[in-house]
N, C-alpha and C positions, 0 to 999 in steps of 0.2 A: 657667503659670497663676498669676495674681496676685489674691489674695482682697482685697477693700475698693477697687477700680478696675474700672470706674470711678467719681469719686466722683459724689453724685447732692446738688446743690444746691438751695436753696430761692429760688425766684424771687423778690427783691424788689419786684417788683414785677407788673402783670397785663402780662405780656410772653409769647405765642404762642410765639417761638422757643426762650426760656428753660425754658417748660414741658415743650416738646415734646423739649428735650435731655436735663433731669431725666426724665422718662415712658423718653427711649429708655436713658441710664444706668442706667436703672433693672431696665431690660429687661435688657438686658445681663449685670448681675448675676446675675438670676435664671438666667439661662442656663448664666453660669458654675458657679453653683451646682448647676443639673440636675448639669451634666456629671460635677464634683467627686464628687456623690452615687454616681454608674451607675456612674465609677472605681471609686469602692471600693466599690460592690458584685461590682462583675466583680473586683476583685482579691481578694474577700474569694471567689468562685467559681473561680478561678486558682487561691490558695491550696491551696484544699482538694484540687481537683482534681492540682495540683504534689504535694503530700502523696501522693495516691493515687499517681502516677506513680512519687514517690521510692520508695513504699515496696516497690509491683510491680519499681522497678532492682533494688531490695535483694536481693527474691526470688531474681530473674533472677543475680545477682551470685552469691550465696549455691548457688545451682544450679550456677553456672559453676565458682565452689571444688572444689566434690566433683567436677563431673568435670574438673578440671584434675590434684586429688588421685588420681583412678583411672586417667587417663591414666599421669602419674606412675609410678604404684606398678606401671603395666604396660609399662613402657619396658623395652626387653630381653630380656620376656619371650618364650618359646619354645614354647607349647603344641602340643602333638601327640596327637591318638587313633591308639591302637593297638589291636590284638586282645589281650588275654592267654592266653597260653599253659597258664596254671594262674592259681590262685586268689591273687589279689592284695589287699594291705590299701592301707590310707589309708599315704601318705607310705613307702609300702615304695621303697626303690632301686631302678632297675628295670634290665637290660639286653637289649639285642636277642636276639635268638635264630636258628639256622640258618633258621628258617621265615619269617622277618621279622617274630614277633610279640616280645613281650617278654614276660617274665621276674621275679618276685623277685631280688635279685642275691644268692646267698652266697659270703663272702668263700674259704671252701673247694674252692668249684668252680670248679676252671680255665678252663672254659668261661664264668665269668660273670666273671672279673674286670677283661678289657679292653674289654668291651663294654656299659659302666656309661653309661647315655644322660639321665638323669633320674631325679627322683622322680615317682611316682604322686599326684595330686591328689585322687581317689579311690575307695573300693575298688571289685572288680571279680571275679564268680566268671571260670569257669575258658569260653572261646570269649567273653567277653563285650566290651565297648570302657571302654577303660579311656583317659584323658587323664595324659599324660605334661609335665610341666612341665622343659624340656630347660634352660631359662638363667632370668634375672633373679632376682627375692627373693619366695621361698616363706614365708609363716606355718604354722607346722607346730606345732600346736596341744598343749599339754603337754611340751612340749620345755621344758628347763633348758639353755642351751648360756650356756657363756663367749664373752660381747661380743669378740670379734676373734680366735678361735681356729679352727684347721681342724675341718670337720666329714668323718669318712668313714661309707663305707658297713657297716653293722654286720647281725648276720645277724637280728635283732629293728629292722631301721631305723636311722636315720641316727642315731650316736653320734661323741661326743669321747673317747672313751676304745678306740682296734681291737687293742690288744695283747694280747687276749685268741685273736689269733687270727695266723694266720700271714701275710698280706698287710693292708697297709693302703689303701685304694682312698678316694682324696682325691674328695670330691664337693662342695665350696668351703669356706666360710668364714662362719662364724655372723655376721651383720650386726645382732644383738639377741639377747637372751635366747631367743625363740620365734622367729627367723627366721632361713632358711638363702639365703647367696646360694650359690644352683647353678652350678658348675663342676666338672663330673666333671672325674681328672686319671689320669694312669697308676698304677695298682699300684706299692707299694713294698711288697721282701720284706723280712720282718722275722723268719723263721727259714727255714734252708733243708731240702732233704729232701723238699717236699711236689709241688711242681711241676717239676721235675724235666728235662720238655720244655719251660719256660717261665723258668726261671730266669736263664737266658742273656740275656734281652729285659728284665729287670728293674731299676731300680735299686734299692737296698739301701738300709734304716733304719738308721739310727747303731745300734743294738743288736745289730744282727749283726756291724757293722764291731769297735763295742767288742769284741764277745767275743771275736774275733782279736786286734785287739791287745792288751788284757787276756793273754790266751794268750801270745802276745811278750816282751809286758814281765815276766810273770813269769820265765818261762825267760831272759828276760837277766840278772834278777839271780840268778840261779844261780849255784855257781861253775865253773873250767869243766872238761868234760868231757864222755862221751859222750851221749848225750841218750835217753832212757827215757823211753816213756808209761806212768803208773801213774795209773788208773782216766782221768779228764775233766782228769789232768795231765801236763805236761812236766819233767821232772828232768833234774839232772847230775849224774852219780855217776861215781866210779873203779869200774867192773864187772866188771874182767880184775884181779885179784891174783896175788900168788904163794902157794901154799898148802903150803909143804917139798917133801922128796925133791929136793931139789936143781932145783927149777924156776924160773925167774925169768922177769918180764913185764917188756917195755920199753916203753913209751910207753902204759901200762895203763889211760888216761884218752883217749888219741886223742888230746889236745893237741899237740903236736909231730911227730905222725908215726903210723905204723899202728902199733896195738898190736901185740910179735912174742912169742910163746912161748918159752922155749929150754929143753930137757930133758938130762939129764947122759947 
């Protein structure tokens, strides 16, 4: 569309045809100009209309976020209802039970420490349904945990700190400050004596390994001789002397040979 065309001349003279060009140039224009005008009106109703549309995407967009976000944050995740057994809190460890229902888990009960399936989302009296969150990443609300450290099952709820107690039952790994990614894992003992029928199936925490070898390396630097427990120790002592009357010990340390007595 071209504004000022076409052009609209002045007849020099009383010429019919000349007039009749001018009149329809004339026309013409005005036309173009309608047109021009309704353009930008319907544009200036486009506009607004476009605005509204954009701003409804925005919405639409903005809605899609949060659940793309909650999709997200629930990938992996494993929820399960179950019955409880007894009286259940918010975020208690939970493990199955002979009856198929579940459990608080305490680290003392043999019965509970290989059968650690989830945290409780939450609470729950005792026959009631309780949701079990078995995997992905839990918010666990007042929780202080160390960013990339193991979390286990503690007999007050999920703690970083289980050596207060005799097993340690791995339940994943702090992914934040307040959040546990869930992965229950096998029991680790970490003193012995308590499980007894179960120890065998167990591996061991460096803290019990240490205190054997600890135990080792001290009695190796001993010097050497026969070997004595005195109280939570290993010794070497010469413990066979000769004490007169004509008595004498040979090998009175066991170092080269049995110790022998010999009497006059």
């Amino acid at each position: 569309m071209t504004f000022g065309a076409p052009s609209i001349t002045t007849p020099g003279r009383l010429d019919l045809r000349g007039v009749q060009a001018a009149v329809s140039n004339a026309r013409r224009r005005v036309e173009l100009l309608e047109a021009a005008v309704t353009l930008l009106q319907n544009t200036g109703v486009n506009a607004t209309a476009a605005t509204q549309t954009v701003a409804a995407l925005q919405g639409q967009v903005a809605g899609l976020a949060i659940a793309v976000t909650s999709l997200q944050a629930a990938v992996g995740q494993n929820v399960v209802t179950y019955t409880a057994d007894e009286v259940i809190a918010k975020y208690d460890p939970v493990f199955m039970s002979a009856s198929g229902h579940v459990r608080p888990v305490n680290p003392n009960d043999p019965n509970a420490i290989y059968g650690v399936i989830g945290v409780a989302t939450v609470a729950a009296a005792q026959n009631a349904s309780v949701t079990v969150q078995q995997s992905g990443v839990l918010q666990i609300s007042g929780a202080v945990f160390t960013h990339g450290n193991p979390v286990y099952a503690g007999i007050d709820g999920p703690t970083q700190r289980p050596d207060y107690t005799n097993v340690a039952i791995p339940l994943g790994v702090a992914v934040g400050t307040d959040s546990l990614g869930i992965a229950p894992g096998w029991p680790i003992l970490q003193y012995p004596g308590v499980y007894s029928s179960y120890e065998g199936f167990m591996p061991v925490g460096f803290s019990l390994v240490r205190e054997a070898l600890e135990l080792i390396h001290g009695l190796l630097n001993q010097p050497d001789g026969i070997v004595v427990k005195i109280g939570a120790n290993l010794v070497t002592r010469e413990i066979i002397t000769p004490s007169g009357g004509g008595v004498t010990v040979l090998h009175g340390d066991g170092v080269t040979g049995d110790p022998t007595i010999s009497v006059p």
